[in-house]
C-alpha positions as CSV (number, residue, x, y, z in Angstrom):
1,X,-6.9,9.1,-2.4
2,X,-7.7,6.0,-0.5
3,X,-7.0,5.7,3.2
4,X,-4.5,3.2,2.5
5,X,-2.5,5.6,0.6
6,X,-3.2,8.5,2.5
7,X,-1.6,6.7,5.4
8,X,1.0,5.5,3.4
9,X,2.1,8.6,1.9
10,X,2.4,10.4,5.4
11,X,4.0,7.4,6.8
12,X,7.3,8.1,5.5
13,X,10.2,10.1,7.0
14,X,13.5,10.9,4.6
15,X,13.8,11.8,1.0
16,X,15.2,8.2,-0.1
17,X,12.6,6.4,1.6
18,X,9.7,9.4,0.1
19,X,7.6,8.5,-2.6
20,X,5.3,9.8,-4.8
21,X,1.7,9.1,-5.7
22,X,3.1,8.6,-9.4
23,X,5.1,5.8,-8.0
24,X,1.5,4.3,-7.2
25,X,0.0,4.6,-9.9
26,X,2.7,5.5,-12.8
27,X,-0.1,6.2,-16.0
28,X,-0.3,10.1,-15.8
29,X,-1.1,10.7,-19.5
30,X,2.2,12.9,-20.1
31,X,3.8,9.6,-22.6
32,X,3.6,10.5,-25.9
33,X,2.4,7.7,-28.4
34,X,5.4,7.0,-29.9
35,X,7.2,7.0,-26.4
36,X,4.8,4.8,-25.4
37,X,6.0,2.5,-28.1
38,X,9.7,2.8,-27.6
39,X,8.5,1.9,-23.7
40,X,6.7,-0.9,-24.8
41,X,9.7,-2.2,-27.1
42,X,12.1,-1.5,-24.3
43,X,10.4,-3.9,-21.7
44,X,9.8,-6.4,-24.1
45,X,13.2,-6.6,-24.9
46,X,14.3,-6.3,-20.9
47,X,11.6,-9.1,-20.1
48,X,13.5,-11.4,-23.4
49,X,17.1,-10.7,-21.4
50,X,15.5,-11.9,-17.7
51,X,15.6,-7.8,-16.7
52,X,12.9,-6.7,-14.1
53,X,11.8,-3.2,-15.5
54,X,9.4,-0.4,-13.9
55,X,8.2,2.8,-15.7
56,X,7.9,6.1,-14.2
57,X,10.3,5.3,-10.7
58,X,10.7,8.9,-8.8
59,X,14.1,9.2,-7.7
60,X,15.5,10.0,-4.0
61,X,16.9,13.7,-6.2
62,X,12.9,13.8,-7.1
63,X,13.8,13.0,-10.7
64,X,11.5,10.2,-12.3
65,X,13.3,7.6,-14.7
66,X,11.0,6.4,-17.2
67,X,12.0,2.9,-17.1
68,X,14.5,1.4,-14.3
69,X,15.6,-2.1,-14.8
70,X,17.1,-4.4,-12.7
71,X,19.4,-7.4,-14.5
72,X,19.9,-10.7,-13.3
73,X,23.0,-9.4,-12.0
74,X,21.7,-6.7,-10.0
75,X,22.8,-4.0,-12.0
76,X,20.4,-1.0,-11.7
77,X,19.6,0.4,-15.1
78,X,18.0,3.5,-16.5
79,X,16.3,3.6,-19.8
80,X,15.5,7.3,-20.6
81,X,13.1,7.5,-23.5
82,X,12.8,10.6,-25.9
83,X,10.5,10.7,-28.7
84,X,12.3,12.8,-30.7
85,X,15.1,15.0,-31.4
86,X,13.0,17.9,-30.3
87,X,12.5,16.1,-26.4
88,X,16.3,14.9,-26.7
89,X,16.7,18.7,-27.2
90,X,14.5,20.4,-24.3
91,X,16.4,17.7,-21.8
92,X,18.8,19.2,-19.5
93,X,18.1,16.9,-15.9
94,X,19.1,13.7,-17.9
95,X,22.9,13.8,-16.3
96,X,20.9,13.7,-12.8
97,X,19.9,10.2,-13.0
98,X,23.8,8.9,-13.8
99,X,24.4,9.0,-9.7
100,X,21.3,6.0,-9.5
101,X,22.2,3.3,-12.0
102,X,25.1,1.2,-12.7
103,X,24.2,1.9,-16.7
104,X,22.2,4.9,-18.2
105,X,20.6,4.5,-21.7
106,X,19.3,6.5,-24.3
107,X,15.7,4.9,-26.0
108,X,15.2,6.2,-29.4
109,X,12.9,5.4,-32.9
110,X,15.2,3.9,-35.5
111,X,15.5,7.0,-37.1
112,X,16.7,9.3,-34.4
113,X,19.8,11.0,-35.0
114,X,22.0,9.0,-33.3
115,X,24.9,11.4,-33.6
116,X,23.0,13.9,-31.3
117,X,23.2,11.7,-28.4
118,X,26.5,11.9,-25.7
119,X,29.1,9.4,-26.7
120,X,29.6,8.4,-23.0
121,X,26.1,6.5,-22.7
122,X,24.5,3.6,-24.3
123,X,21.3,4.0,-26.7
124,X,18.5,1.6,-27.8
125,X,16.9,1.7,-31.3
126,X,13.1,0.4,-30.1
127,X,9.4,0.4,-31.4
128,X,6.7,-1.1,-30.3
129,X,7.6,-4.7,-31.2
130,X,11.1,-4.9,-29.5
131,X,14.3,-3.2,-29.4
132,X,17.7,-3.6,-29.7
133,X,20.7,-2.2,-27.6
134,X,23.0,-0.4,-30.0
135,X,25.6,1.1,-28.0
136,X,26.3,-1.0,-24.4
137,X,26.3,1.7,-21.3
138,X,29.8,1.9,-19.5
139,X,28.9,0.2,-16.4
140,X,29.7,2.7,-13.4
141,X,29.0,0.5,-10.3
142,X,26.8,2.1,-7.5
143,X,28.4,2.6,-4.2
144,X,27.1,-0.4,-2.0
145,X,24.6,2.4,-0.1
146,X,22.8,3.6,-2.6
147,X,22.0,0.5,-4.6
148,X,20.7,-0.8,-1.2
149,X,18.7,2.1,-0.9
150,X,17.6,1.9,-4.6
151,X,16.8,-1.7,-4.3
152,X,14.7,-1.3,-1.4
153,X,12.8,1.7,-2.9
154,X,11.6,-0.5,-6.0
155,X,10.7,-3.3,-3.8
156,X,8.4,-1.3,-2.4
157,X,7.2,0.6,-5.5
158,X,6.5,-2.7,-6.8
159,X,4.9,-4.3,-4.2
160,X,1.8,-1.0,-3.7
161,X,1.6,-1.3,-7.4
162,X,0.8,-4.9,-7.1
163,X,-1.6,-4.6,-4.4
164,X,-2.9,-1.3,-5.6
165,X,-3.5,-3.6,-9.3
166,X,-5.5,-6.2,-7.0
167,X,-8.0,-4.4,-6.1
């Protein structure tokens, strides 16, 4: 670890304003192939509808969303990604990120069963060439607090990744 983020990762003094070394550098290895391309469809898409997206953004609850987006709006969105039934399956923390984002998605192959998924979220049929949101997320509006909080954490996610990509 680099001074810089040695003295940035110290630096910091409550749990919404903590972040993680993953928030620095977000590539870990854990993505899957195909959820890399359901990823990579997702943000295009996002990009094609003027949405700012990040992968991989650690939560103040210490969850990490695998793509937050932010709309032209300011609506704070989560896009959680499963590769399968089997990873839809083995998720239980997914109802922890619904307190962070005005909309909460599901992003899925074509050819996940849809029926598996709760009915009270939206889902995205994606692959590596774009996606498409099936089912809109019910928008549940964040209390003015956290969304400044939340804003202000991905401002600063983005701007150490950004410097961190310049060097």
């Amino acid at each position: 670890m680099t001074d810089f983020m040695t003295d940035f990762m110290t630096d910091l003094e409550t749990p919404e304003n903590e972040l993680q070394l993953t928030d620095l550098a977000p590539e870990d290895g854990r993505q899957s192939e195909a959820a890399r391309a359901i990823q990579r469809g997702v943000t295009r898409m996002l990009i094609q509808q003027n949405t700012a997206c990040m992968p991989e953004i650690s939560l103040p609850n210490y969850r990490r969303a695998d793509l937050v987006g932010i709309t032209h709006k300011g609506e704070l969105w989560i896009i959680e990604i499963k590769s399968g039934l089997a990873d839809f399956q083995a998720d239980k923390k997914w109802p922890e990120y619904l307190p962070y984002c005005d909309r909460f998605f599901f992003a899925v192959a074509p050819d996940f069963p849809v029926e598996k998924l709760p009915e009270d979220v939206g889902y995205i049929f994606a692959d590596a060439y774009g996606a498409e949101i099936i089912r809109p997320a019910i928008l549940q509006k964040l209390a003015a607090a956290r969304r400044s909080i939340l804003m202000r954490r991905l401002a600063r996610i983005g701007g150490f990744r950004w410097t961190r990509s310049q060097k």
